[in-house]
C-alpha positions in Angstrom: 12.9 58.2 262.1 9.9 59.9 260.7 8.3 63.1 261.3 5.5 65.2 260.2 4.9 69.0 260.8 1.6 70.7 261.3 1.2 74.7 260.8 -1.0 77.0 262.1 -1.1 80.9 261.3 0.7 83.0 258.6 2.9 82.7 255.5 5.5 83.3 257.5 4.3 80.5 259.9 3.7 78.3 256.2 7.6 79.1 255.3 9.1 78.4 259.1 7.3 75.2 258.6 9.1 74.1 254.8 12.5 74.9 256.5 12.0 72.3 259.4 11.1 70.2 256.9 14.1 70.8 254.8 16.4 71.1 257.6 15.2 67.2 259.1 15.4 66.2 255.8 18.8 67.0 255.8 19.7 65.5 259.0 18.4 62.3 257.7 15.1 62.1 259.0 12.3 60.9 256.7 8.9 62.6 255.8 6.0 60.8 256.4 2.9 60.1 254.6 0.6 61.0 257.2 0.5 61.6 261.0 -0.1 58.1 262.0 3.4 56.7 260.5 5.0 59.5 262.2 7.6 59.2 265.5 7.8 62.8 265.9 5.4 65.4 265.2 6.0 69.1 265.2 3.0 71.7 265.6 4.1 75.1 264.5 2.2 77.9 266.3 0.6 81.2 265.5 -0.1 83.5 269.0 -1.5 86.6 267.1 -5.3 85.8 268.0 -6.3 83.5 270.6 -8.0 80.8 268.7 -5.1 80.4 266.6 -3.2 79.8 269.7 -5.6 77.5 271.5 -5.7 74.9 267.9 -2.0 74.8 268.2 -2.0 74.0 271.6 -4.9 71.8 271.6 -3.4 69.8 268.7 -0.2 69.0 270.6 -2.1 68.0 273.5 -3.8 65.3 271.5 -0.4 64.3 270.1 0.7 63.9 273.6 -2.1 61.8 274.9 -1.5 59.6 271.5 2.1 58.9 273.0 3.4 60.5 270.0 7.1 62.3 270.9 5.2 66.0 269.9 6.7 69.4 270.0 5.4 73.0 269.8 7.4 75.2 267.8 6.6 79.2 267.2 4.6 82.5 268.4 2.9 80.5 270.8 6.2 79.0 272.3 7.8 82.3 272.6 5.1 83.9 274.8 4.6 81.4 277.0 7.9 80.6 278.0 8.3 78.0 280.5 4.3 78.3 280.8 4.2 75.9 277.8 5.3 72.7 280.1 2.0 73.6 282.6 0.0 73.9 279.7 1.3 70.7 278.1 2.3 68.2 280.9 4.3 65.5 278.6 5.2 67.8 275.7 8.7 66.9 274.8 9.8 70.0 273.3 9.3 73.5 272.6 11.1 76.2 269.9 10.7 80.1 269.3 10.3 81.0 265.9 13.7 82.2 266.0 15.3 79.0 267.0 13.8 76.6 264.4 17.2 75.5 263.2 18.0 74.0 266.2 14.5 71.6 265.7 17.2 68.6 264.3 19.5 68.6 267.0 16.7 68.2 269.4 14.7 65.6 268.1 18.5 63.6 267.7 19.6 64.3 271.2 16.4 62.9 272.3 16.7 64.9 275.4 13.2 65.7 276.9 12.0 68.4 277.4 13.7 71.1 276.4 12.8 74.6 275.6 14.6 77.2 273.1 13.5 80.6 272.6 17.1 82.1 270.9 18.3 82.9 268.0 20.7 79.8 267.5 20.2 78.1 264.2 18.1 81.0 262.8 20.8 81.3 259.7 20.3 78.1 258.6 16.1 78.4 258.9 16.2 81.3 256.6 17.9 79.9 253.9 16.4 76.0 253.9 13.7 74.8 251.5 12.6 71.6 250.4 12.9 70.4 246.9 10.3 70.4 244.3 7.6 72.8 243.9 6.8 75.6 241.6 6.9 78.5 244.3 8.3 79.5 247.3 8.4 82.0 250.3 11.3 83.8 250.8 11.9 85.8 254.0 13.7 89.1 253.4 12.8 90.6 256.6 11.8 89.0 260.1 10.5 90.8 262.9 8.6 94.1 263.6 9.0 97.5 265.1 5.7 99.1 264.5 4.3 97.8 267.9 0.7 98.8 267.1 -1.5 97.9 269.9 -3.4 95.1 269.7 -0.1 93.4 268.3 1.9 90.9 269.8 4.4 89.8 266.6 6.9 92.3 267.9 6.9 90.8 271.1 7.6 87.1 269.8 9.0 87.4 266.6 11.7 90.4 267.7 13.0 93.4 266.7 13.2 94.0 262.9 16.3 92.8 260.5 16.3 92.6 257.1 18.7 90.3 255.5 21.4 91.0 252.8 20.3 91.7 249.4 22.9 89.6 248.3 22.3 86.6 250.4 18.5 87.1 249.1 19.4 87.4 245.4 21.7 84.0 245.8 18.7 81.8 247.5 16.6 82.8 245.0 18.7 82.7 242.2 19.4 78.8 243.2 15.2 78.4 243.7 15.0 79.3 240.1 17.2 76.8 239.0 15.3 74.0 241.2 12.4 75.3 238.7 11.2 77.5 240.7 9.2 80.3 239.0 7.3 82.3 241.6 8.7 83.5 244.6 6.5 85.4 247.7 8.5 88.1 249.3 7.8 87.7 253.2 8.0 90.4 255.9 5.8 91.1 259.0 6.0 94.8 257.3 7.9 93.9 254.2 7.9 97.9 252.4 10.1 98.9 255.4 13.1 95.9 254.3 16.6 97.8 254.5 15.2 100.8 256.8 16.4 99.5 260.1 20.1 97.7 258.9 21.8 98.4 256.1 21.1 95.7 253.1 22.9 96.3 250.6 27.0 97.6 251.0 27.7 101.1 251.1 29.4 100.8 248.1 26.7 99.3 245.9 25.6 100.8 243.0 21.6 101.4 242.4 20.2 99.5 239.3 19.7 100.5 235.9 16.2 101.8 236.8 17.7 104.0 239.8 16.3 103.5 242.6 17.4 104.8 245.6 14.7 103.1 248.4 16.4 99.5 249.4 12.8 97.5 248.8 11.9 98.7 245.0 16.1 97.9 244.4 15.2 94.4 245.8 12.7 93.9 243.6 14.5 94.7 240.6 17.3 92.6 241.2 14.9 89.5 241.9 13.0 90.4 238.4 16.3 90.2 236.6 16.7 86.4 238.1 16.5 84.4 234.9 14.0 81.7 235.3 11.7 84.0 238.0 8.7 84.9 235.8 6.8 86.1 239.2 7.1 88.1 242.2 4.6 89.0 245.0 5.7 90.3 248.5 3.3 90.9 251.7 2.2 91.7 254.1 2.8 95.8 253.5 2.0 98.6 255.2 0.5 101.9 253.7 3.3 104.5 254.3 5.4 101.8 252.2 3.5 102.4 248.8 5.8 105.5 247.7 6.6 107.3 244.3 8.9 104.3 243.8 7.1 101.2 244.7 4.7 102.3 242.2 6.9 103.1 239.5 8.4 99.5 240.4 5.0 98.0 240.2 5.0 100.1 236.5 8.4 98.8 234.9 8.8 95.5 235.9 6.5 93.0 234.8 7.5 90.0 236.9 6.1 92.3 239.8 2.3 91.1 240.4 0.1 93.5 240.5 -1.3 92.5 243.7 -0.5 94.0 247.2 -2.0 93.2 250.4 -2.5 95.9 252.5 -3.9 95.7 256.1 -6.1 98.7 257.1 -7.7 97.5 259.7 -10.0 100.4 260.5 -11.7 103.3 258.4 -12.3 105.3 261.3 -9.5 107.4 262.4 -10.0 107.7 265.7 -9.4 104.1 265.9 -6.5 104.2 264.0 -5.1 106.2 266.2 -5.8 104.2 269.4 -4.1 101.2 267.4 -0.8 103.2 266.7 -1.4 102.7 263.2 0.5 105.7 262.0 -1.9 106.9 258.9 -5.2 108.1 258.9 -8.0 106.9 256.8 -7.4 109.9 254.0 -3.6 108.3 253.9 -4.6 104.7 253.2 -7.0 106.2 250.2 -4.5 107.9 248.8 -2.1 104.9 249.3 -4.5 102.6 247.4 -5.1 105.3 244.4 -1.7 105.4 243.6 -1.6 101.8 243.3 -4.5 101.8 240.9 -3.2 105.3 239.1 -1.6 103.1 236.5 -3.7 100.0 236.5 -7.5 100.3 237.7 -7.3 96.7 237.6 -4.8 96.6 240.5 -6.0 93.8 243.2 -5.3 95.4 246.6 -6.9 93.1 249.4 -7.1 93.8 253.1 -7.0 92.8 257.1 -9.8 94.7 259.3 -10.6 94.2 263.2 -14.0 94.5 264.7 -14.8 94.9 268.1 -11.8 96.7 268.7 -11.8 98.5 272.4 -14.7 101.2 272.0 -15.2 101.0 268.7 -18.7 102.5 268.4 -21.0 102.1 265.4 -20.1 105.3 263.7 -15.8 103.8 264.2 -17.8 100.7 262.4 -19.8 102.8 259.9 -16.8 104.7 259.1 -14.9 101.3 258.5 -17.8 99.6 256.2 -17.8 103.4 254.1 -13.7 103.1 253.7 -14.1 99.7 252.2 -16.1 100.6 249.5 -14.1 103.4 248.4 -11.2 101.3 248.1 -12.9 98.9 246.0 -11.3 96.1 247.9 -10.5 93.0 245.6 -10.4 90.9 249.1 -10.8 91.3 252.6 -9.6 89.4 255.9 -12.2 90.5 259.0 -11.1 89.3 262.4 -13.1 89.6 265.4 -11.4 91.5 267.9 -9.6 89.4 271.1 -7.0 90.8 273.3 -3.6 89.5 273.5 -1.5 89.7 276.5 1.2 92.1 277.2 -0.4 94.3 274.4 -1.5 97.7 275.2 -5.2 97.2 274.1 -5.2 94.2 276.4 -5.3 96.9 279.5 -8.6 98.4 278.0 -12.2 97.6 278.4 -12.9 94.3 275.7 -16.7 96.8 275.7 -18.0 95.3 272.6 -20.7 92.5 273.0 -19.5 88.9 271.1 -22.5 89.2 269.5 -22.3 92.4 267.8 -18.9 91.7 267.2 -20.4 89.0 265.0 -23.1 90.9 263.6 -20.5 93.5 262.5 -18.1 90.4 260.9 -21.5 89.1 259.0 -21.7 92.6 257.5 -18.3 93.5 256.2 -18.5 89.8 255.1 -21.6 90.2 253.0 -20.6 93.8 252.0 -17.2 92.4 250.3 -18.9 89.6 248.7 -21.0 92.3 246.5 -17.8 94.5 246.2 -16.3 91.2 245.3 -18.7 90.4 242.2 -18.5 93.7 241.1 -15.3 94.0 241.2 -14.6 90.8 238.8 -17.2 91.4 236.8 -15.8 94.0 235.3 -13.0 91.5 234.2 -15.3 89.2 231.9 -14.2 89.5 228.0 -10.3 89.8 229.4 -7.6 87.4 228.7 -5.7 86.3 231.9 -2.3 85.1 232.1 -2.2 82.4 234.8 0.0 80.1 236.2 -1.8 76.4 236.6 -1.8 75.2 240.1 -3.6 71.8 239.3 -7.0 70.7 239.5 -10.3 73.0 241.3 -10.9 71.8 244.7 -14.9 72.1 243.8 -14.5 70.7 240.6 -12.5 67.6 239.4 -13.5 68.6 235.4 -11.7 72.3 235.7 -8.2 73.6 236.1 -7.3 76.1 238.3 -4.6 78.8 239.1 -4.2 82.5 239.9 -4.0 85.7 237.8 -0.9 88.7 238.9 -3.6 89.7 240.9 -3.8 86.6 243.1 -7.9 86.0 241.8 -8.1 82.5 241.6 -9.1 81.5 238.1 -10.9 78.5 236.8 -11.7 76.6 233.3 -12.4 73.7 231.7 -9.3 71.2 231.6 -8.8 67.4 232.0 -6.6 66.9 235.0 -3.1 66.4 234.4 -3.1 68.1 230.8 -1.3 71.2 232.1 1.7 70.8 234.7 1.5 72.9 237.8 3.3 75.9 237.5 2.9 76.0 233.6 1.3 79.4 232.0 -2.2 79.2 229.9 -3.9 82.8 229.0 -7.7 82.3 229.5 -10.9 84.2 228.4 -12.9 85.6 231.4 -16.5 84.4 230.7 -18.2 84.6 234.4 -17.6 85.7 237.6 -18.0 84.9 241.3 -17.1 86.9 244.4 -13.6 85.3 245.2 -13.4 83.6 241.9 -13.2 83.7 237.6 -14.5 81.5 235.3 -12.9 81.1 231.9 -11.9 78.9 228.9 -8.1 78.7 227.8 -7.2 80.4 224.8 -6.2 78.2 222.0 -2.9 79.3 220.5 -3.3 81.1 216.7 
């Protein structure tokens, strides 16, 4: 039997997604080239906005009306419940993010429809990945506890565990000797991994850097993986970047020096009504220690507009906190209520349309911080990692810098194998992208 999976949402939607694969894989079901070969096709959901939600749900619809055998899997699963059977009349079978593992079993029983929203078979999720490949996700902590208000991940993906720095080190230990060589470090709010349960044994001595906060001792065990030559982590969360993460950031090369860091408002009185837990003078202070060391230092960002009575000097505040931080990035979401959160029960006051108009700015506004921010980069020699051919441009390679820039030059296809390293000479720049030539070898 073949299947085929489609994704929706996150990275931590993009890795749930490569251990179904790896766990039917393993259970003897065969990948398929496309969706058409396919006997069963799983649509993994996101739930944090609701057009995420909707595509999900309107894609396994289709699947059903094709007579494909289609299930949902994910966020969306686990807040509707029983709901997702009314939504989807025919739908054969529906999984919380928690119960991937069991996706196998299901599809082999054959018994439809079934619904699991548990934690059975989430062991085996955590751990799976599918041969082949360059890089991977790895989750080191699932769920969240910061229940900020316009949030629902705590709701459907759970309370917060981080998983044993041991068990983490062994996964990615055997990645690297698959030939993996970059690994991305994934928790809703991955700075607080070991806070909540202990990670690493009582007994267990700090590294030889001495650390004593569980997630920079994480990351120096990963950077002495032989084989590992990279290491990002997201999504983080500003009272995260301490004295240590930064010195971690410092001494260990491996560590990219890249973090994305969700602000999601510059005013603080909006901050505030979202639970956020800093204030706009925190953040800033958050992002110059980042950048204390390396003015170079990509730090990219998630912002909401339209949020419940934002008012245009909330908005004016935002736009003003963005250009101080000198964002490398930024991620702006138009504000829509979720149910169940505690935004949902106020007044969604701000027009669609000058939600929009407010989305067109910040847009416009980071694609001149953008420019100017990667100009500055032309005459410096990138290391980058190849990641094949430019999707605009069949002539030119393309990869990404330890900031996570995308980088471009000139390079017959197939000379460099993904994954492979090549320095290059910044000689232009674009908003969201470098342009360079490799550097020939003295």
């Amino acid at each position: 039997m073949k299947f085929r999976v489609h994704t929706y949402g996150c990275q931590m939607n993009v890795r749930d997604s490569e251990a179904i694969e790896a766990l039917m894989i393993a259970a003897g079901f065969e990948k398929s080239a496309g969706e058409d070969d396919a006997d069963v096709v799983i649509v993994n959901s996101c739930t944090v906005r609701e057009k995420a939600e909707e595509k999900a749900i309107g894609k396994a619809g289709n699947l059903v009306a094709a007579g494909k055998i289609a299930g949902l899997a994910g966020c969306a699963v686990q807040r509707l419940g029983e709901k997702v059977f009314k939504r989807l009349p025919g739908l054969d079978f529906a999984v919380g993010p928690r119960a991937i593992g069991l996706i196998p079993k299901i599809v082999a029983d054959g018994r439809y429809p079934r619904l699991e929203l548990g934690d059975e078979g989430m062991g085996a999720a955590l751990s799976s990945h599918v041969e082949g490949g360059w890089r991977s996700f790895v989750t080191v902590l699932a769920g969240c506890d910061n229940r900020c208000s316009y949030c629902i991940v705590p709701d459907v993906r759970g309370h917060e565990y981080s998983r044993p720095a041991a068990e983490i080190v062994a996964e990615i230990s055997a990645l690297a000797r698959r030939g993996v060589k970059e690994v991305c470090l994934l928790g809703q709010s991955v700075l607080r991994y070991g806070r909540r349960n202990a990670a690493w044994p009582a007994d267990a001595p700090s590294g030889p850097a001495g650390f004593s906060e569980p997630f920079p001792r994480l990351l120096e065990a990963v950077s002495a993986i032989d084989g590992i030559e990279r290491i990002r982590f997201t999504s983080a969360y500003p009272k995260g970047c301490t004295a240590e993460l930064v010195r971690a950031f410092r001494e260990f090369p491996k560590v990219c020096r890249h973090l994305h860091l969700p602000v999601q408002s510059g005013s603080d009185r909006v901050l505030a009504s979202m639970g956020r837990g800093y204030t706009r003078a925190e953040y800033l202070e958050a992002v110059a220690a980042l950048r204390s060391f390396d003015p170079e230092f990509a730090v990219t960002t998630d912002v909401i507009v339209g949020y419940p009575g934002e008012t245009e000097e909330d908005f004016e505040a935002t736009r003003s906190l963005m250009d101080e931080a000198g964002f490398d990035n930024s991620f702006i979401f138009k504000y829509s209520p979720r149910p169940g959160t505690r935004s949902a029960a106020m007044p969604d006051d701000v027009p669609k349309e000058e939600k929009e108009r407010r989305d067109q700015v910040l847009l416009a506004d980071q694609e001149r911080r953008g420019l100017e921010r990667n100009s500055r980069l032309c005459g410096t020699v990138r290391r980058v990692l190849c990641e094949g051919r430019s999707k605009r441009n069949a002539g030119r390679l393309s990869g990404r810098d330890s900031g996570n820039r995308i980088v471009v030059w000139d390079g017959e296809p197939g000379s460099m194998r993904d994954g492979e390293a090549v320095d290059v000479r910044i000689t232009g720049a674009l908003a969201q992208t470098l342009v360079g030539e490799a550097v020939t070898p003295a």
